[in-house]
C-alpha positions as CSV (number, residue, x, y, z in Angstrom):
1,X,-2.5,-24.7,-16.2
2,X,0.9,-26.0,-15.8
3,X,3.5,-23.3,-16.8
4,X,4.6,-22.9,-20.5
5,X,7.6,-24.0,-22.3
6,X,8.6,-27.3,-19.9
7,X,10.2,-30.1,-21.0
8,X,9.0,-33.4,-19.8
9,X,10.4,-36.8,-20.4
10,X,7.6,-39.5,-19.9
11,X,9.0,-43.1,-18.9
12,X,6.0,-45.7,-19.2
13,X,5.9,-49.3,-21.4
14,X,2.2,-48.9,-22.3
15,X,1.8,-46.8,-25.6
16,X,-1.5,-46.0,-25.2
17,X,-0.6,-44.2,-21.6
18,X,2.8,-42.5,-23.1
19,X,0.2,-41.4,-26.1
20,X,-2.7,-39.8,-24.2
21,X,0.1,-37.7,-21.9
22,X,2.1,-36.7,-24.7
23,X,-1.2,-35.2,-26.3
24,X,-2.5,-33.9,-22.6
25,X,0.8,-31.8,-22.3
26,X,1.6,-30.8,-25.8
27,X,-1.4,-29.3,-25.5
28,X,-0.2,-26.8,-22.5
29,X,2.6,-26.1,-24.9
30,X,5.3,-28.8,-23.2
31,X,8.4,-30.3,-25.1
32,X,7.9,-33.8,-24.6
33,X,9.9,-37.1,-24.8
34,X,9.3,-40.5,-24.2
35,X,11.4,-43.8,-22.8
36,X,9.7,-47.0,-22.2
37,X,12.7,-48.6,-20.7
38,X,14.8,-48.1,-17.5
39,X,18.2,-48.0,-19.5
40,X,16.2,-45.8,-21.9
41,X,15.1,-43.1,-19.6
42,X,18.7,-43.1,-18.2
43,X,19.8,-42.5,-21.3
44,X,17.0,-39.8,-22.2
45,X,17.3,-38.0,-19.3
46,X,21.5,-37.4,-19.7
47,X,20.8,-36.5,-23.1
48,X,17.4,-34.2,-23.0
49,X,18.4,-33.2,-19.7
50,X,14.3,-32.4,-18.7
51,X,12.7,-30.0,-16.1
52,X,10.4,-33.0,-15.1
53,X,10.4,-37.2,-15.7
54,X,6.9,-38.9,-15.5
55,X,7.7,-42.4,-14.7
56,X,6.5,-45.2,-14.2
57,X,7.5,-48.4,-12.1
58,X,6.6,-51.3,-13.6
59,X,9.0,-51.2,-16.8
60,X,10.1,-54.2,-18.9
61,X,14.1,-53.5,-17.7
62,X,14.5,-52.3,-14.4
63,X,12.1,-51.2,-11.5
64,X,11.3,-47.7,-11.2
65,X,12.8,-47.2,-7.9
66,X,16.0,-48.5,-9.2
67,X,15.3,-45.7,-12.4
68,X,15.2,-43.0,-9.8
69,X,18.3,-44.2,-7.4
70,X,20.4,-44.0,-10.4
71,X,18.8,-41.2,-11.2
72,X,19.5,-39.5,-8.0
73,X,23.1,-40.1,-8.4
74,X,23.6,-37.1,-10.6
75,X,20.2,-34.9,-11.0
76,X,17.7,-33.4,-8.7
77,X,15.0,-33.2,-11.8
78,X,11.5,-33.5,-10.1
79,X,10.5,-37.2,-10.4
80,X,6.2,-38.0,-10.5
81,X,6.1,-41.6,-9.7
82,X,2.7,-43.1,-12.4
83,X,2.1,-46.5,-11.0
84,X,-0.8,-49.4,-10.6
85,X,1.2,-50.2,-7.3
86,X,-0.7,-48.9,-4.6
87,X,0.3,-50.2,-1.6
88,X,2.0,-47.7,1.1
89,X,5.0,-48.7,1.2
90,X,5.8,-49.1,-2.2
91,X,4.6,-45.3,-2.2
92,X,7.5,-45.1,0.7
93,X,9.9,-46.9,-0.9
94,X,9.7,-44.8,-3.9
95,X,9.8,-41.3,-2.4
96,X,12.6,-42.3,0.0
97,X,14.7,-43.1,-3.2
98,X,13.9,-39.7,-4.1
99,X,11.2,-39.4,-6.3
100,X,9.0,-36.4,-5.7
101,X,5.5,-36.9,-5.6
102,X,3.2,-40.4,-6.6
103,X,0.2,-40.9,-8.4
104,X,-1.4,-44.3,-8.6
105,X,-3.4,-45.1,-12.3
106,X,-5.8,-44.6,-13.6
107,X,-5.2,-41.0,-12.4
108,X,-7.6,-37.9,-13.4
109,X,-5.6,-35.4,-15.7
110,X,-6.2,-32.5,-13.8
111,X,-4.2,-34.1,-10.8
112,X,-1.5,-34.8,-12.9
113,X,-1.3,-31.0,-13.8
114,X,-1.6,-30.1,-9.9
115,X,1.4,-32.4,-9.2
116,X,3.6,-31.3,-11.9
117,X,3.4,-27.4,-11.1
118,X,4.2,-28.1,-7.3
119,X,7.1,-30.8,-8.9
120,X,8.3,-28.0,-10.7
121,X,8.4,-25.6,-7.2
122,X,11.0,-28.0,-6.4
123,X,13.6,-26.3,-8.8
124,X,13.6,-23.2,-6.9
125,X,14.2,-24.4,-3.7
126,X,13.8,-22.4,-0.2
127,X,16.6,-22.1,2.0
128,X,17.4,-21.1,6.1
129,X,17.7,-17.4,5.1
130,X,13.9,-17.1,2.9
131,X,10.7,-16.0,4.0
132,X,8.1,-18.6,3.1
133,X,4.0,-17.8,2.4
134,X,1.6,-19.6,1.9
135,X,-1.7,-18.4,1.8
136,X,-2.0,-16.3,5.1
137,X,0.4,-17.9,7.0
138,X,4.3,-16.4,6.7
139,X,7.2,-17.9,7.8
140,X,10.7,-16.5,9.2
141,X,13.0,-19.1,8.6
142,X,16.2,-17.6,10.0
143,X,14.6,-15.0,12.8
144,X,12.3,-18.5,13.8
145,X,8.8,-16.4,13.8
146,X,5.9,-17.9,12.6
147,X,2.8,-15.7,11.7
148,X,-0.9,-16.0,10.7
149,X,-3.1,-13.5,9.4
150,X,-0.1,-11.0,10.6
151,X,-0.5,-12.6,14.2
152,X,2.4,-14.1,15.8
153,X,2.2,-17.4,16.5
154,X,4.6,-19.4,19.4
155,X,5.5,-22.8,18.1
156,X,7.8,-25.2,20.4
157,X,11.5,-25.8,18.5
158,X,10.3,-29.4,17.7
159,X,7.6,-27.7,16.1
160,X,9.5,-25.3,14.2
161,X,11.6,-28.1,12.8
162,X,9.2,-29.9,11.4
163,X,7.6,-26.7,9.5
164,X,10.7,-25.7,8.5
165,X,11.4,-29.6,6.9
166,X,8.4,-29.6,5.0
167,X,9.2,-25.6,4.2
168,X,12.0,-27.4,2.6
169,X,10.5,-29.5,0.5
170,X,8.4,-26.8,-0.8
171,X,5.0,-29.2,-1.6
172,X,6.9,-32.1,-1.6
173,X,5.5,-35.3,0.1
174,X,7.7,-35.9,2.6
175,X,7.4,-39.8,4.5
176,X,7.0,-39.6,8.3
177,X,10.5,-41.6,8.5
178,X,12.0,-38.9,6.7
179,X,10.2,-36.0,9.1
180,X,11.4,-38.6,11.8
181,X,14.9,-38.7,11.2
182,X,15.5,-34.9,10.3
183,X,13.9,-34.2,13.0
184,X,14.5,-36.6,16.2
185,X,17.3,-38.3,14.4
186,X,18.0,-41.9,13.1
187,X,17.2,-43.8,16.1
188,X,13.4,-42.5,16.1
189,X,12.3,-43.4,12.4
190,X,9.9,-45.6,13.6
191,X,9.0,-43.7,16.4
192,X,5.6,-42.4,14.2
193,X,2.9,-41.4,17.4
194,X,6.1,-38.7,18.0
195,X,5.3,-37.2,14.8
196,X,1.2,-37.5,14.8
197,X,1.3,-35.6,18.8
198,X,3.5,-32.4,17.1
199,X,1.6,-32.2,14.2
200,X,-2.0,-32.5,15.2
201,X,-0.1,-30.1,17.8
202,X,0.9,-27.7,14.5
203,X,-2.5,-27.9,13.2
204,X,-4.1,-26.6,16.6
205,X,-1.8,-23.5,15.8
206,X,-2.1,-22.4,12.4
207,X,-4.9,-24.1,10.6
208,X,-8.1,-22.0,10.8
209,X,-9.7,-25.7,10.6
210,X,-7.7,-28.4,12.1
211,X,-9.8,-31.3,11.5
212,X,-10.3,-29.8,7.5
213,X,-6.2,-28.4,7.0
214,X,-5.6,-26.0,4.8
215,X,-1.9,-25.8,5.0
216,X,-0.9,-29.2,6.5
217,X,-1.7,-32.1,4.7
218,X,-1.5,-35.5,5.0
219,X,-0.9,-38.2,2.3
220,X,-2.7,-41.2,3.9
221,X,-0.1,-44.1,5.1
222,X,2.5,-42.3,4.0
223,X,3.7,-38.7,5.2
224,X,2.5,-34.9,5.0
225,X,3.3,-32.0,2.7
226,X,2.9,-28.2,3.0
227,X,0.1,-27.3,0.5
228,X,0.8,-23.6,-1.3
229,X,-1.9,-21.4,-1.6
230,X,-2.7,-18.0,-3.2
């Protein structure tokens, strides 16, 4: 269960889908508002100010992506992308204008829950100086040590960087352009088989299963996240 109390705006043109989450989290004990326009949710969001916007992309007004640029301008609210579009690089496009995470309808409820209470992570985010766990595996950002199951564990600095990226992001999907760039820099954002190499690389390291990750996933087409576990 999501955690108590939250307040979620929920941006969508189809009644029936804006009626059947506002029942779904009002039932976990959520505040909820709706919008079912672009101009509308902008308007919403400034005035409710929310912990977390559902929205979706195909609205009567404006495009979702242009919802969450403008949105970006002045909040870092945790943005769940609900959309019929499910081609990768509309997923791209909309978590490169800074939404947080994408589900593609008809989506099962429970997922929707998973994704809002890693969404919600986002508020508290980690920083340079934090020690990060997940699961069994523990992270040092500032001393630069890595362990698992208490065991040290020797990652390259290109490897480093790219745990401590998604570290950042704290469950976040982040798009292999985006890994690219923080990591090699602008002129490598297409530059993908880079990325693959250092993280099936990672995987060999800290995943007690690297073909079946626990703590490195990947979002088909589209990037990888850091999963946390109990």
């Amino acid at each position: 269960m999501v955690d108590q109390g939250v307040k979620i705006l929920i941006v969508d043109d189809e009644r029936p889908i804006r009626r059947f989450l506002r029942a779904s989290l009002i039932s976990h004990g959520h505040e909820v508002h709706e919008a079912e326009t672009g101009i509308e949710a902008l308007e919403q969001a400034a005035r409710v100010k929310p912990d977390l916007i559902i929205l979706d992309l195909g609205l009567p007004d404006m495009d979702g992506v242009e919802v969450t640029r403008k949105l970006r301008e002045w909040t870092t609210t945790p943005i769940i992308i609900l959309s019929v579009r499910e081609k990768e690089e509309e997923k791209i496009t909309a978590l490169e204008a800074g939404a947080d995470d994408y589900l593609t309808k008809p989506f099962g409820l429970g997922e929707l829950v998973i994704r809002i209470k890693v969404a919600l992570r986002h508020t508290f985010p980690v920083n340079d100086h934090s020690v990060f766990q997940t699961g069994t595996l523990k992270v040092d950002l500032a001393g630069h040590l890595v362990f698992l199951d208490g065991k040290n564990i020797s990652l390259t600095p290109t490897e480093f960087q790219i745990l401590r990226v998604l570290i950042w992001q704290n469950g976040k999907v982040v798009t292999q352009r985006q890994l690219l760039r923080e990591v090699w820099g602008e002129a490598y954002s297409d530059e993908s088989h880079l990325l693959q190499v250092n993280i099936s690389n990672l995987r060999r390291k800290l995943e007690p299963e690297p073909a079946k990750p626990k703590y490195l996933l990947t979002e088909t087409g589209v990037g990888y996240r850091i999963n946390i576990v109990p």
